[in-house]
N, C-alpha and C positions, 0 to 999 in steps of 0.2 A: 933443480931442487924444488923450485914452485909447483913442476907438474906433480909431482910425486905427492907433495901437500896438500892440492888441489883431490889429485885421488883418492887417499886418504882420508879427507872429512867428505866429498864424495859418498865413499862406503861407509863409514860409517853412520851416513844418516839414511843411506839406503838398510841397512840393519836398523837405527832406531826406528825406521820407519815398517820394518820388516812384516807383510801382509796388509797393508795400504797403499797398493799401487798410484790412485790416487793423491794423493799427497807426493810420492815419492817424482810420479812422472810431472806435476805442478814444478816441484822445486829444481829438477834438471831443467825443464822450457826455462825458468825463469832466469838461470844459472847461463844457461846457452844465449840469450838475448840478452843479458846483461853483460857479459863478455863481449859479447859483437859491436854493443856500445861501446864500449871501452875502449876498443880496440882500434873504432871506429874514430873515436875523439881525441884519440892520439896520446890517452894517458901514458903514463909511466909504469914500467913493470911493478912496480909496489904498488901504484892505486889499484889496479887492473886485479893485484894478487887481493888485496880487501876485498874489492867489489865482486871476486867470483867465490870467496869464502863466505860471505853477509847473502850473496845472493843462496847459498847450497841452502845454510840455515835458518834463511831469512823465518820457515813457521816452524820453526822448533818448538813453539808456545804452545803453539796449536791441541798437542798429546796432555799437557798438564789443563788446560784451558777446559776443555772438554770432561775433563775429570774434575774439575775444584768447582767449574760454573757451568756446567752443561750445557755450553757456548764455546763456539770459535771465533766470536765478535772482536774483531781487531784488538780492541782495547786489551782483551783478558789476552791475546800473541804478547800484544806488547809487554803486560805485566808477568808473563810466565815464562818468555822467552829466553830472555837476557842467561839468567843462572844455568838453564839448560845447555846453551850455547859456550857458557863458559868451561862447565865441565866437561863438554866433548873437548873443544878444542884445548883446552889442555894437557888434555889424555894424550892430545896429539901432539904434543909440544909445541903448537904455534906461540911465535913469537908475544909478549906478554901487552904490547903496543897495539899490535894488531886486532887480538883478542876485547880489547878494549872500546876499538873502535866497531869493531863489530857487534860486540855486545850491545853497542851506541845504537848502531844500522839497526837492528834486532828488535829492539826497544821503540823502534818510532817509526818501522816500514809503514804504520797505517796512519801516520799523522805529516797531512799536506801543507801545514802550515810552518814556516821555520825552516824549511831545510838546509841543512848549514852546509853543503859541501858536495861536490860532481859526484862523490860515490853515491850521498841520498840519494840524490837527483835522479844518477844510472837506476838505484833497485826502486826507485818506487818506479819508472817507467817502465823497466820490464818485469815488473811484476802487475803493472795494467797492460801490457800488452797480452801478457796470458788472461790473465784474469778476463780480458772483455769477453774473449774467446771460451775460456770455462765456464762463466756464469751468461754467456747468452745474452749480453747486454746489446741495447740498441744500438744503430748507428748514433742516434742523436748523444747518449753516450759516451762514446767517443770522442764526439767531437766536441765535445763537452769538456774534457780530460786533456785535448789536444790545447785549445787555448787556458785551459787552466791549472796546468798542472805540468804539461812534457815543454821542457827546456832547451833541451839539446837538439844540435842540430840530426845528429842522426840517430836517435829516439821519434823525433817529429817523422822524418823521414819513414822509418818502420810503422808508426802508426797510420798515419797516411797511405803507404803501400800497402801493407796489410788488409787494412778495412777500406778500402777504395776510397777514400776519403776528399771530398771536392772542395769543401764548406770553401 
């Protein structure tokens, strides 16, 4: 039942996003790597089901942000994301708990400070392990991000293997 779920908000944000490959191919990497964490840390099929829904829609904000502030600076994800997110996924009939916490994930993927719970934790890691790779950032970067930011044990792992990482 969760896969089906999973496909579902999937395609649908492959449609909102329909002729921005960009964007569309960000939020699956991030979706893929945030699952593998999950998966890796031995959550629970409920966390694991948050963590791959927060991760599809994590810049849902993104389409309104660029419209209202002619910016996609974090802050305006975070302020325009939430309500977006809430009317997909209820179109899709996810559960109304779920919906909630995601909206939560949605609302503060760009903010490092606070994180209150292993799903933050998973999407803001894999969405800097894309991110380092899409915007070209340095190693120094990285390892920058690694002691300050990545948690988990296999988050650390990926970012470290990924970016050759020795520090």
């Amino acid at each position: 039942m969760n896969a089906e779920k999973i496909s579902a908000v999937c395609q649908a944000m492959i449609d909102y996003y329909s002729g921005d490959p960009k964007r569309i191919q960000h939020f699956m990497k991030v979706h893929g790597f945030a699952k593998l964490i999950a998966e890796k840390e031995n959550l629970s099929e409920n966390e694991v089901f948050v963590i791959e829904i927060a991760a599809i829609v994590h810049d849902i904000g993104i389409k309104n942000a660029e419209i209202k502030y002619h910016s996609s600076m974090g802050k305006y994800q975070e302020k325009e994301g939430p309500s977006e997110a809430k009317k997909l996924l209820e179109a899709l009939n996810i559960d109304a708990q779920i919906i909630d916490r995601v909206c939560y994930l949605v609302g503060h993927h760009h903010t490092y400070k606070a994180i209150d719970g292993i799903d933050y934790q998973i999407l803001v890691e894999a969405n800097f392990l894309v991110n380092i790779y899409e915007d070209s950032l340095p190693q120094s970067s990285a390892i920058s991000v690694l002691h300050k930011i990545f948690k988990t044990k296999s988050g650390i792992n990926l970012l470290r293997t990924i970016y050759a990482l020795e520090d």
